[in-house]
C-alpha positions in Angstrom: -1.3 2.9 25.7 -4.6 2.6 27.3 -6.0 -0.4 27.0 -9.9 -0.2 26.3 -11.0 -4.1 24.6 -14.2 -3.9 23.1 -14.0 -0.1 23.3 -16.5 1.9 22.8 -19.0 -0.3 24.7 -18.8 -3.1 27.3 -19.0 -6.3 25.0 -18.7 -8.8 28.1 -20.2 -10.0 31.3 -24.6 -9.5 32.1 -26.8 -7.4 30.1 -27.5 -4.4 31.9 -30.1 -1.7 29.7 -30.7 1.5 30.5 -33.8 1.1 32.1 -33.2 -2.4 34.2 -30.7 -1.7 37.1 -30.3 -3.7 40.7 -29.0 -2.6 44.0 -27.2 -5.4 45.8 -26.7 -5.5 49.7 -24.6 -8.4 51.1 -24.6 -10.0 47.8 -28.4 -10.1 47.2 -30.6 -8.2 45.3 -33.4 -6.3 46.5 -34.8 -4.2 44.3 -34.4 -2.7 40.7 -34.3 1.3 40.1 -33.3 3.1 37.2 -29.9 4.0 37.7 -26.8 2.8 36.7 -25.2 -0.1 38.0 -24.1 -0.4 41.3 -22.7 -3.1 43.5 -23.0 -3.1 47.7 -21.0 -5.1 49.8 -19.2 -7.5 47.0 -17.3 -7.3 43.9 -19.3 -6.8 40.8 -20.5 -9.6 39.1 -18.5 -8.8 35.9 -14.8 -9.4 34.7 -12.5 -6.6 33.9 -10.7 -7.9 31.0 -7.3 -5.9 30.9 -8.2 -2.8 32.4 -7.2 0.7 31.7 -3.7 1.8 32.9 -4.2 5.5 34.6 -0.3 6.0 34.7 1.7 8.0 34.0 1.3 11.0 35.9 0.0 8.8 38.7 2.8 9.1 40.5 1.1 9.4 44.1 -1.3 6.9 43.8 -1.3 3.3 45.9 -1.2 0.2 44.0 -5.1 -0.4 45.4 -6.0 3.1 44.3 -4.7 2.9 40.8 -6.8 -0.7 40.6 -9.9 1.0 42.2 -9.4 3.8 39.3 -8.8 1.6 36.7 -12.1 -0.2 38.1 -14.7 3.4 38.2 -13.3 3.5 34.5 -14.6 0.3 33.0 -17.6 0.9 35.0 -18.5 3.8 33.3 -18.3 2.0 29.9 -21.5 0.7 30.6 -22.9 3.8 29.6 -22.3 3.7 25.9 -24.9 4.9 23.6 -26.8 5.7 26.8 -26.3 9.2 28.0 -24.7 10.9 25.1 -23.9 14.0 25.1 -23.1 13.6 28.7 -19.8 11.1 29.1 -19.5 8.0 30.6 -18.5 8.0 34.1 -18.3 5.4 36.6 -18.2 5.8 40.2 -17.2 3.3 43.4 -17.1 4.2 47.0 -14.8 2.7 49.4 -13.9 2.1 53.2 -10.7 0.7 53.0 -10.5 -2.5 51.5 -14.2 -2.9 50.8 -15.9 -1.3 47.2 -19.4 -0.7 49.3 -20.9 1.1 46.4 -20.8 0.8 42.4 -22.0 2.7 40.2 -22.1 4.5 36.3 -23.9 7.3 34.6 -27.4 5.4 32.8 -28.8 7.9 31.0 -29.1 11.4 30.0 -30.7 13.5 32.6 -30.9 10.7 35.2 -28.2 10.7 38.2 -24.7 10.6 38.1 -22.7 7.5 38.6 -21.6 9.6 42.1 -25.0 10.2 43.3 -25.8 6.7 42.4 -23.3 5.4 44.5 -23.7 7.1 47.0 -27.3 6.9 46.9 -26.9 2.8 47.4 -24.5 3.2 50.4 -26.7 4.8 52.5 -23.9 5.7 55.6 -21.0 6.8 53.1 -19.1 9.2 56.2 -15.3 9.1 56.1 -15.3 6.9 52.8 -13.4 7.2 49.5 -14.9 8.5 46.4 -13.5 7.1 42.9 -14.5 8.6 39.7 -13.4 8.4 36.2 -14.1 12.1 35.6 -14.2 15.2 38.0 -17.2 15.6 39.9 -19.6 18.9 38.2 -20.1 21.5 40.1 -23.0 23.2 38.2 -26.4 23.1 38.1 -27.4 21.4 35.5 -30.4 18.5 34.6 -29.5 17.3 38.0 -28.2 19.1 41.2 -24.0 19.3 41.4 -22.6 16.2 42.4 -19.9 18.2 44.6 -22.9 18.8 46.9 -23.9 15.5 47.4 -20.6 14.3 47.7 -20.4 16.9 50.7 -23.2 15.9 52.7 -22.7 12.4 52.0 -19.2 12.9 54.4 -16.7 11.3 51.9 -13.2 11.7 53.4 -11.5 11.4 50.2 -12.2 12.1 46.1 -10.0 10.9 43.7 -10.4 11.2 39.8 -9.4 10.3 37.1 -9.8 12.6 34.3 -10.3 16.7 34.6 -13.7 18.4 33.7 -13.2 19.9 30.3 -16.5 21.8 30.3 -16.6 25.7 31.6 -20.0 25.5 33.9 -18.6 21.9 34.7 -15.2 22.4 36.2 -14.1 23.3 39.0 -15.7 20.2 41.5 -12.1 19.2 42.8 -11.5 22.9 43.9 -14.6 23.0 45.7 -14.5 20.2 47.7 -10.9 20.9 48.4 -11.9 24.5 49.7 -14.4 22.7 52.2 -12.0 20.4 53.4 -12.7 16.9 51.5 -9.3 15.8 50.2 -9.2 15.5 46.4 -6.6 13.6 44.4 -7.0 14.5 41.0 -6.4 14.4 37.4 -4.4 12.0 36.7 -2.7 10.0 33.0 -3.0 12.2 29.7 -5.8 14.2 28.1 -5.6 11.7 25.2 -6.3 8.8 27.2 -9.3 11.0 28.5 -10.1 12.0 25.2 -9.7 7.8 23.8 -12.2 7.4 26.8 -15.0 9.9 26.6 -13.7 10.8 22.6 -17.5 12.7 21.0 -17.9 14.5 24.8 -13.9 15.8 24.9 -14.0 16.7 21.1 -17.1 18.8 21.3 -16.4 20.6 24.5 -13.5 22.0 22.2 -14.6 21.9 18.8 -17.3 23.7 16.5 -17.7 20.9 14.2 -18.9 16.9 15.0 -16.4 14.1 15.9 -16.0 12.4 13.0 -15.2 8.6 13.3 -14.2 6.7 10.0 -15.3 2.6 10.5 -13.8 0.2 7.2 -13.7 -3.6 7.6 -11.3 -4.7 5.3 -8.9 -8.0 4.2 -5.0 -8.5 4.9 -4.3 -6.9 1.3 -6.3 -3.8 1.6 -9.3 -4.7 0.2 -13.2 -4.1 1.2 -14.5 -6.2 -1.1 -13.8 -9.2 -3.6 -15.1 -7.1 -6.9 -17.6 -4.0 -7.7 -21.1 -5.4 -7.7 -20.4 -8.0 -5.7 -21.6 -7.8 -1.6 -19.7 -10.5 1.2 -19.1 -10.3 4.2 -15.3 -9.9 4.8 -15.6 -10.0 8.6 -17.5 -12.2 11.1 -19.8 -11.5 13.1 -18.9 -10.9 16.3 -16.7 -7.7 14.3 -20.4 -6.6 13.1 -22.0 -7.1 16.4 -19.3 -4.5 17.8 -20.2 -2.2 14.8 -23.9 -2.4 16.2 -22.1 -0.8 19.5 -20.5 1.4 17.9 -23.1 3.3 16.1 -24.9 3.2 19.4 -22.4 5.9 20.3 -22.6 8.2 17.8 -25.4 10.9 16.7 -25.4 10.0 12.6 -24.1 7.7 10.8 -22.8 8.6 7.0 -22.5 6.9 3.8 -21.5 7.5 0.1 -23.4 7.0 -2.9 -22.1 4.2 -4.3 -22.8 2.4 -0.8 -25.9 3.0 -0.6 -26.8 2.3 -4.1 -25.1 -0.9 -3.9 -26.1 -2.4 -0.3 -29.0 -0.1 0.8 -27.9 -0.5 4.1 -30.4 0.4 7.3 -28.0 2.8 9.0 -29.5 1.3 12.9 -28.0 0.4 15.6 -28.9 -3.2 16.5 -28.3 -5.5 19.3 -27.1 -5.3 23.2 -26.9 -1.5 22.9 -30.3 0.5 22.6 -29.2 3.8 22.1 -30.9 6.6 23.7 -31.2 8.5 20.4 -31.1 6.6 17.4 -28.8 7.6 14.9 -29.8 9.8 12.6 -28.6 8.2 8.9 -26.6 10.6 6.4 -26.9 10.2 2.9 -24.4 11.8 0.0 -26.4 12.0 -3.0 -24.7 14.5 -5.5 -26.7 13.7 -8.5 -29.9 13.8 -6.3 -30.8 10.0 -7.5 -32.3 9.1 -4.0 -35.7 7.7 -3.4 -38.4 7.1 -0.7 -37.8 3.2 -1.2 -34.2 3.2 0.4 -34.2 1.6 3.4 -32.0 3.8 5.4 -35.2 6.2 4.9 -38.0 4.0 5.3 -37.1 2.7 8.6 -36.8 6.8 10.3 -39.0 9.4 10.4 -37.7 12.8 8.7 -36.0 14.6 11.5 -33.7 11.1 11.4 -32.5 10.9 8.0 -30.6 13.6 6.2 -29.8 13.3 2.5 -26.7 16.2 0.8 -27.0 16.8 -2.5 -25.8 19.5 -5.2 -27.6 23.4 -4.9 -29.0 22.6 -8.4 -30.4 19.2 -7.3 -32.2 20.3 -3.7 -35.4 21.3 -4.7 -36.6 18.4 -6.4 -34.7 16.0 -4.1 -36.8 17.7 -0.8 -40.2 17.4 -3.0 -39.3 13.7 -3.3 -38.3 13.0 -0.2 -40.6 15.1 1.5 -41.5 13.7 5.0 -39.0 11.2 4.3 -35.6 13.3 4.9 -34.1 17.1 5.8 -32.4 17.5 2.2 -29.2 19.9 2.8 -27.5 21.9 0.1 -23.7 21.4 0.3 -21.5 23.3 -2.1 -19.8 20.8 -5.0 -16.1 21.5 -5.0 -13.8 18.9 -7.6 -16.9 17.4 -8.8 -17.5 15.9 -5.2 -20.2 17.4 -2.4 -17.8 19.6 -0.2 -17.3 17.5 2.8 -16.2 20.7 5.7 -19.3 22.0 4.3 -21.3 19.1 5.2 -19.6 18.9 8.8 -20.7 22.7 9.4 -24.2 21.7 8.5 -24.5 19.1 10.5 -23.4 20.6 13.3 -26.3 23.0 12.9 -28.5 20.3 13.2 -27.2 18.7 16.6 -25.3 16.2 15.1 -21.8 16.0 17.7 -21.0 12.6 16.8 -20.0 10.9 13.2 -19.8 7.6 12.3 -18.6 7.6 8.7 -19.0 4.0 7.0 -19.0 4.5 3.2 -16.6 2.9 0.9 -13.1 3.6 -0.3 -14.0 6.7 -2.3 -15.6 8.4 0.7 -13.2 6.9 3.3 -9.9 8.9 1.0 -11.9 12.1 0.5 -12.7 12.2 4.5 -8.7 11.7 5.2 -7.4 13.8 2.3 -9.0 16.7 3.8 -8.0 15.6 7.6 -12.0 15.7 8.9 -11.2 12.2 10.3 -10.6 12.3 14.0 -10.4 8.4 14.7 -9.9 5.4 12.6 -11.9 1.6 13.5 -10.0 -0.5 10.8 -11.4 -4.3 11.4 -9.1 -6.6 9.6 -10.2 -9.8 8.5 -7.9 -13.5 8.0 -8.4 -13.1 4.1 -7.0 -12.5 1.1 -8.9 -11.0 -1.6 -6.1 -10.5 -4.6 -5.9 -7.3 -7.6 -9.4 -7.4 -8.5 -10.2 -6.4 -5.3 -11.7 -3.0 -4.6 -9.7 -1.3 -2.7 -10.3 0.6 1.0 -8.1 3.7 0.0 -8.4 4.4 -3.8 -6.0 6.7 -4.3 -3.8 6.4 -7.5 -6.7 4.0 -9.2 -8.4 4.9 -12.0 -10.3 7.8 -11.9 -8.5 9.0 -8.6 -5.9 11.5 -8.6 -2.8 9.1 -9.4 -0.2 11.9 -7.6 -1.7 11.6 -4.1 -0.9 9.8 -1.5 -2.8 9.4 2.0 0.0 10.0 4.8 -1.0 9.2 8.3 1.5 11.5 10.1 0.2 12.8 13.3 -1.7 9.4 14.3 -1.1 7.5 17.2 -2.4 4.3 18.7 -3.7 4.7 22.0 -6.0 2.1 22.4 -4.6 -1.6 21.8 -5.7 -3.8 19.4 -8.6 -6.1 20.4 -10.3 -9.4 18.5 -13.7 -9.9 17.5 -13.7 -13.7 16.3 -11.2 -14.2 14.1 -10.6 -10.2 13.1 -8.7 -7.5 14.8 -9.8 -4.2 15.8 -7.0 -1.5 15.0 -7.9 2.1 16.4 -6.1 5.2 15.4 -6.7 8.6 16.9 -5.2 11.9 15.1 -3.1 13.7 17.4 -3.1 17.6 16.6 
């Protein structure tokens, strides 16, 4: 499995935003520039706390190369809410035994972690280039990085994961056709995909990414009784949510959450994102007003609120300039959910975080829209009258079903937030 801790997001070592960066030559810096991180002349300044494995299928690679990899990966991390819908990519240049250059993709539109590194080197002829994904070859917000690679006179290139976009591919033939020796992919496309998960998805997919976050006890449980709000995990666990949403385009909830916690739907803390999170609302019934926070605290291209065809026009004349109000079919007495994803995907959205409660998180699995799984456990034990994370066979559920999770896998290993543990599943198609 790959191991990503703290994944998505960098949770350790100095605070680097995306607008404060430093270059460092012989271990001093000298200036700040808004780029991403990069390192000249030393080690960076931050741990890698078990980093990524890039085997198998790396066969051909040195011990010192498959370290240096493993190293442009967790570099890249630092991009995290940053540069969506570009991935995170990290990038070091070497002459031998020496990482002269360090550097990760900052923000959308600004360089790429290459050209950053590069950039800091200065006199990069005959070195080696590490990256965690292929170098582009297009034109795109910024020139190709293949080109700059080129006249920067790198020797060698190797990378980690393959291009997935059409315009984007093709970098490691090009250099290879003009003499630069590539090495290149290497490991599986899902541990790419676990890396980069929203910008592999959508360069295959129609409809958003849709990750599903619950926090709940040993037994099962998301909260002691109806009615009653607690916090089951800690907070370091909520401070890694705050990363999370960082990462994702909108961030959905259910009616009864919202009813019963009136939550802000922001992403709070280390992690600015570039775009904040636009918030998702179901309201079947159309009950939702201009006092709910999740509303109050965005203007009305960032809050979105679905409702019932019969419920729409009075909802958007209450919540005019507050939210986009979106039909969605009602199919079982519940909002149609593939509906909603197609809808949202007209709007932009590429990136889901759901967090509603039980009833939303079993509707999202029984009809297999959820693409990844955040379960954070907590060291408690809340007992029967508990309400439970996966209602299915309660009351008013349909007693006959049963959620299966066939077809999951584990590829990122468990991590700890204070006293709670972080388990990731990814579906595997």
């Amino acid at each position: 499995m790959v191991q990503l801790p703290h994944f998505p997001g960098f949770a350790g070592g100095r605070r680097c935003g995306g607008c404060e960066r430093s270059v460092y030559r012989s271990g001093r810096r000298v200036r700040s520039r808004r780029t991403g991180l990069v390192r000249v002349g030393r080690r960076a300044d931050y741990a890698l706390i078990a980093p990524p494995r890039v085997g198998p299928g790396c066969g051909s690679l040195s011990g010192a190369d498959r370290r240096l990899l493993a190293r442009a990966i967790e570099c890249g991390r630092r991009g995290w809410g940053r540069v969506h819908p570009n991935p995170m990519v990290g990038a070091l240049v070497v002459r031998g035994d020496e990482v002269l250059g360090e550097a990760f993709h900052a923000g959308y539109g600004g360089p790429h972690a290459e050209v950053s590194a590069l950039a800091a080197v200065g006199d990069a002829r005959g070195t080696t280039l590490y990256c965690s994904l292929e170098p582009c070859s297009h034109q795109g917000k910024t020139p190709p990085c293949t080109e700059a690679i080129l006249a920067a006179g790198v020797a060698r290139v190797v990378f980690w994961a393959a291009e997935p976009g059409v315009e984007q591919k093709g970098g490691a033939e090009w250099l290879r056709s003009r003499g630069v020796v590539v090495d290149g992919p290497f490991g599986k496309p899902s541990d790419w995909a676990a890396e980069n998960p929203v910008f592999f998805h959508n360069a295959a997919a129609g409809v958003p990414y849709v990750a599903l976050k619950l926090a709940v006890s040993m037994d099962g449980r998301i909260a002691p009784a109806r009615g009653r709000r607690v916090w089951l995990t800690g907070e370091a666990s909520r401070r890694e949510v705050h990363r999370l949403r960082a990462g994702f385009d909108a961030i959905l909830v259910g009616t009864r959450t919202w009813e019963a916690d009136d939550p802000m739907l922001t992403a709070r803390g280390a992690v600015v994102p570039r775009v904040p999170p636009v918030a998702v609302l179901l309201d079947r019934c159309g009950r939702a007003s201009t006092r709910l926070r999740a509303l109050r605290s965005r203007s009305g291209p960032h809050s979105i609120v679905a409702t019932a065809p019969e419920r729409a026009g009075g909802l958007a004349r209450r919540l005019a300039g507050c939210a986009d109000v979106v039909a969605v079919p009602v199919r079982d007495e519940r909002l149609d959910l593939a509906v909603l994803m197609e809808a949202l995907a007209a709007r932009g959205v590429r990136g889901l975080l759901c967090e509603g409660g039980g009833v939303l998180a079993a509707s999202l699995l029984r009809e297999e829209l959820v693409d990844r799984l955040y379960l954070f456990v907590a060291p408690v034990i809340v007992g029967e009258g508990g309400v439970p994370a996966f209602p299915v066979g309660q009351p008013g559920e349909r007693a006959e079903e049963t959620l299966r999770f066939k077809g999951w896998k584990s590829v990122i290993d468990p991590s700890r937030f204070g006293n709670d543990t972080l388990v990731v599943l990814d579906r595997v198609d």
